[in-house]
C-alpha positions as a Markdown table, in Angstrom:
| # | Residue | x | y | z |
|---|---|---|---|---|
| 1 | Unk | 7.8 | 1.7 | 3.0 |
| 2 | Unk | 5.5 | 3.4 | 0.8 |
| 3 | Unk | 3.0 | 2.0 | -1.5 |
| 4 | Unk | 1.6 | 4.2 | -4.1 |
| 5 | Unk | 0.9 | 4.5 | -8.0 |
| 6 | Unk | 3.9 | 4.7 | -10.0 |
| 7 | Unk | 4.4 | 8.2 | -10.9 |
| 8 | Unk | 5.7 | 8.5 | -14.8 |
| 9 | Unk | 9.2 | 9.8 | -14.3 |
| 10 | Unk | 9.8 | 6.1 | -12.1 |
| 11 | Unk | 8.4 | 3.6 | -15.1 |
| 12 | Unk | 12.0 | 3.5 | -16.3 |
| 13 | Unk | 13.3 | 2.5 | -13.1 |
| 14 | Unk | 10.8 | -0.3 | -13.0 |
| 15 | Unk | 12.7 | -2.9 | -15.5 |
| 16 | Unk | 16.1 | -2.7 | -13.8 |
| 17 | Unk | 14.0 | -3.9 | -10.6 |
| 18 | Unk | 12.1 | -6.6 | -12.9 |
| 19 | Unk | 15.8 | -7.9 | -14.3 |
| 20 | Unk | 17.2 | -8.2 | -11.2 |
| 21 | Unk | 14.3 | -10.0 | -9.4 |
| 22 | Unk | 14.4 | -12.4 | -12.3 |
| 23 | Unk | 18.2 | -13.5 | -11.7 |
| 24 | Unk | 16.9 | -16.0 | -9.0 |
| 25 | Unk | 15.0 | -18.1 | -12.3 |
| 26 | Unk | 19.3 | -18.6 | -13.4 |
| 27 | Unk | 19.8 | -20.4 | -10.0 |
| 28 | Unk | 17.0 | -22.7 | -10.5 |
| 29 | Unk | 17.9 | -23.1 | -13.6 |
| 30 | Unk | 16.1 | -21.3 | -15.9 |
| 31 | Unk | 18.4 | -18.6 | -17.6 |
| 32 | Unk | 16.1 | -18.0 | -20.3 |
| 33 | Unk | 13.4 | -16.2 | -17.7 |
| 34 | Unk | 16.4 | -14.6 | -16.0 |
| 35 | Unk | 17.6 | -13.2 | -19.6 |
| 36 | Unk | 14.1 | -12.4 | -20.7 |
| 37 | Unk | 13.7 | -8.5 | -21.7 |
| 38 | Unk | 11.4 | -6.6 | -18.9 |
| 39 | Unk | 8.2 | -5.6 | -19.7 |
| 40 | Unk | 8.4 | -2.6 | -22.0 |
| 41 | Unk | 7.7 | 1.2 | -21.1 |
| 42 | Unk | 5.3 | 1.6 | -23.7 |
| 43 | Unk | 3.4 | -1.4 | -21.8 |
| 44 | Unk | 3.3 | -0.1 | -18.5 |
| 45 | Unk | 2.3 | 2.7 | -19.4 |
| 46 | Unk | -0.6 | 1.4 | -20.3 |
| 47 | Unk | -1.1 | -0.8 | -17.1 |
| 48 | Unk | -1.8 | 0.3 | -13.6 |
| 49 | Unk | 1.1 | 0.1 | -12.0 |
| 50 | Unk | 2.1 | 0.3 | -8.2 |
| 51 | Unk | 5.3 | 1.1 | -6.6 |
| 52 | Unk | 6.4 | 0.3 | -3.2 |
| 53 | Unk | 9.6 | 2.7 | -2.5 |
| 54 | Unk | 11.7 | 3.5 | 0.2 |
| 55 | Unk | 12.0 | 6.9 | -1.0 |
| 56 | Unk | 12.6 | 5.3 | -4.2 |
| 57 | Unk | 10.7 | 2.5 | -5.9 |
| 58 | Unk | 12.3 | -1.2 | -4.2 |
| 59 | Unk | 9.5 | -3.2 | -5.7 |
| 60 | Unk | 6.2 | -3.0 | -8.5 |
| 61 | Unk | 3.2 | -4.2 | -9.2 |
| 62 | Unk | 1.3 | -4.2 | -12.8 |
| 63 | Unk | -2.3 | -4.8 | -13.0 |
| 64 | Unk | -4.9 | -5.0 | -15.7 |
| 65 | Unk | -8.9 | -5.7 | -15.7 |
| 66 | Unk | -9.5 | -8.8 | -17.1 |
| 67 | Unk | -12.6 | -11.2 | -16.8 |
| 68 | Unk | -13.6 | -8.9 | -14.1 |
| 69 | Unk | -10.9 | -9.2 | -11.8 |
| 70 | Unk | -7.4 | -7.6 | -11.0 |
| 71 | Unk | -5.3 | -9.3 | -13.3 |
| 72 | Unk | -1.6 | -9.3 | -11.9 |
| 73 | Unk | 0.9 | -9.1 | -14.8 |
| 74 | Unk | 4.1 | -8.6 | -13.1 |
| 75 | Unk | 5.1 | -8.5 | -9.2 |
| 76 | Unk | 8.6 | -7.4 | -8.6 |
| 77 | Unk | 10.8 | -7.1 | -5.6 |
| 78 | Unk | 14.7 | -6.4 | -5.9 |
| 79 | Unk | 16.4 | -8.9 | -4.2 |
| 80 | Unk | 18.1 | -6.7 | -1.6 |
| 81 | Unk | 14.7 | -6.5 | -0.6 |
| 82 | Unk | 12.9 | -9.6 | -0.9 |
| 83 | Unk | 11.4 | -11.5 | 2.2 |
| 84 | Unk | 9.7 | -8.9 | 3.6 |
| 85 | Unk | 6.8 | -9.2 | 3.0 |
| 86 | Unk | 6.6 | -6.1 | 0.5 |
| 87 | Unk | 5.5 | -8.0 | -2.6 |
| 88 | Unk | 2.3 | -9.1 | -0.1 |
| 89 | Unk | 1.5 | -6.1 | 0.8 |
| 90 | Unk | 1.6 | -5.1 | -3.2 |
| 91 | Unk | -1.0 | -7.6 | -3.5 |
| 92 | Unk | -2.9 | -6.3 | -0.3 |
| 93 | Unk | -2.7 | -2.9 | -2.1 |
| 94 | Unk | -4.3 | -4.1 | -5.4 |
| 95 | Unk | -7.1 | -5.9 | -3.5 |
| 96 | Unk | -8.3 | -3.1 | -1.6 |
| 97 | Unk | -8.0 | -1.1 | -4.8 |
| 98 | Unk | -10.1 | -3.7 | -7.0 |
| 99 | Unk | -12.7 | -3.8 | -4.2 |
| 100 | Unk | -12.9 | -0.3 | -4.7 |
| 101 | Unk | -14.1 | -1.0 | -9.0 |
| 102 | Unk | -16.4 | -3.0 | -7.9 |
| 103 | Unk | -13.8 | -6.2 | -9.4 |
| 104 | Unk | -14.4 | -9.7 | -7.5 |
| 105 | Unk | -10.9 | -11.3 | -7.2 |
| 106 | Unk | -7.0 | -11.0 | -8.4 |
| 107 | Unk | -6.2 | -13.5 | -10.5 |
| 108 | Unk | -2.8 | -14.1 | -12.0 |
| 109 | Unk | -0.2 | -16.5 | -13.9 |
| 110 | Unk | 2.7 | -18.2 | -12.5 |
| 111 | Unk | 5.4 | -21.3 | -12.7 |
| 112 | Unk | 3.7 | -24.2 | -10.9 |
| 113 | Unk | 7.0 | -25.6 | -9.9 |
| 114 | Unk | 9.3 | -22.8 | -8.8 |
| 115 | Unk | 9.1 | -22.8 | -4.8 |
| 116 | Unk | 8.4 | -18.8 | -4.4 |
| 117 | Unk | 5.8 | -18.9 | -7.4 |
| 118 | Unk | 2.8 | -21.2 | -7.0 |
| 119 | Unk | 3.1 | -22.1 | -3.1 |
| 120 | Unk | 4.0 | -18.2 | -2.3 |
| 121 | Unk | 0.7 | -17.8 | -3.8 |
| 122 | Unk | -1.1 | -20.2 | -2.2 |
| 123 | Unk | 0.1 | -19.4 | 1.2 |
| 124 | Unk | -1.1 | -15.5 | 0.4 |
| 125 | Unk | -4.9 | -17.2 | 0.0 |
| 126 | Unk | -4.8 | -18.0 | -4.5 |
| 127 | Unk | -6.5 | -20.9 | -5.5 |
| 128 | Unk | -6.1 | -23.0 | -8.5 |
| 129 | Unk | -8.1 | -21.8 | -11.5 |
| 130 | Unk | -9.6 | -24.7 | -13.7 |
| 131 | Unk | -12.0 | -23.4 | -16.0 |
| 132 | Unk | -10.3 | -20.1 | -17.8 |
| 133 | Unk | -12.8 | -17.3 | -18.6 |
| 134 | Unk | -12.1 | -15.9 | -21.9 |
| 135 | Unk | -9.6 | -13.1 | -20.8 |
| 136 | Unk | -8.0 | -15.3 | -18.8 |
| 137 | Unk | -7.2 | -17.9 | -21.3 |
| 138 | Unk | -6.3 | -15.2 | -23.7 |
| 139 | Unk | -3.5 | -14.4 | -21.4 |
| 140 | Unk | -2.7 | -17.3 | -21.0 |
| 141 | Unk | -2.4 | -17.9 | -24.9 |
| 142 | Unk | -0.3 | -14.9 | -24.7 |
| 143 | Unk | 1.9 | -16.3 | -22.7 |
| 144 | Unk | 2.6 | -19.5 | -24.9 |
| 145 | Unk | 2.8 | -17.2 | -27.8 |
| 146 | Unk | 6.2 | -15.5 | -26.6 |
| 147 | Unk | 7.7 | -19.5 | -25.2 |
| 148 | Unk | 6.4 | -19.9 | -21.8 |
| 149 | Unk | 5.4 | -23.7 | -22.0 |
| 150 | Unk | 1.5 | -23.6 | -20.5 |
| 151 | Unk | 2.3 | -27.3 | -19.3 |
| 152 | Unk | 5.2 | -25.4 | -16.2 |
| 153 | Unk | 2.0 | -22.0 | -15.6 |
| 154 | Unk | -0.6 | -22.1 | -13.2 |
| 155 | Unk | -3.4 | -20.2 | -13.4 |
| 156 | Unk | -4.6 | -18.6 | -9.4 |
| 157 | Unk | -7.2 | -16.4 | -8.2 |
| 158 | Unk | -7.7 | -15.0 | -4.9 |
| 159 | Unk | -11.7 | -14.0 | -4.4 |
| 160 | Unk | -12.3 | -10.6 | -2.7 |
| 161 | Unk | -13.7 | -10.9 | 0.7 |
């Protein structure tokens, strides 16, 4: 498996990945995430974005500066490739890479109770974030802004060795 930046020709192969990896949010009952549009082209374009593929992308990663830190947008695995380990070694990838800008952590947004959102985290080393920095809470405001209910998110960061 492969882990590189997402060449432009493979963005539109990106939210076919994103809608399937979202069908597990039906079985826990939540088919509003699983019927929530991907993120758009025109937005990804704009992120850095990271593909693992096997020739072809499997799973992504979209990151953006914010507050200083790698800001995870979106980690996606299709299913048929889930379990892995391939979305951790996404995250691996954007560490060493934010290490390299000089950034101090990743930091992301997540469901606090879905099993394979906030405890996946945890176990890959995110901590609990309390106190939101100004970017942080802006995307967090974001978030609430297109129905994602702040009371079921959790804010994480993971600190850069």
């Amino acid at each position: 498996m492969e882990i590189r930046t997402a060449r432009p020709d493979e963005l539109p192969l990106l939210p076919p990945i994103e809608r399937a990896s979202g069908e597990v949010f039906r079985d826990f009952g939540m088919p509003e995430i699983a019927d929530d549009d991907p993120m758009p082209l025109s937005t990804l374009a704009h992120l850095r974005v990271w593909v693992a593929a096997d020739p072809h992308p499997v799973a992504w990663a979209a990151v953006e500066e914010v507050d200083g830190a790698a800001h995870v947008e979106q980690v996606c695995v299709h299913p048929h490739h889930a379990r892995r380990g391939i979305g951790a070694a996404l995250l691996d990838h954007v560490e060493r890479w934010a290490a390299t800008r000089g950034l101090d952590a990743l930091t992301l947004t997540t469901f606090r109770d879905i099993p394979w959102n906030e405890p996946y985290y945890r176990r890959l080393g995110f901590l609990g974030v309390t106190d939101l920095p100004p970017g942080l809470a802006a995307v967090v405001a974001g978030e609430a802004a297109r129905g994602l209910d702040p009371a079921t998110r959790v804010c994480l960061r993971r600190p850069l060795p």
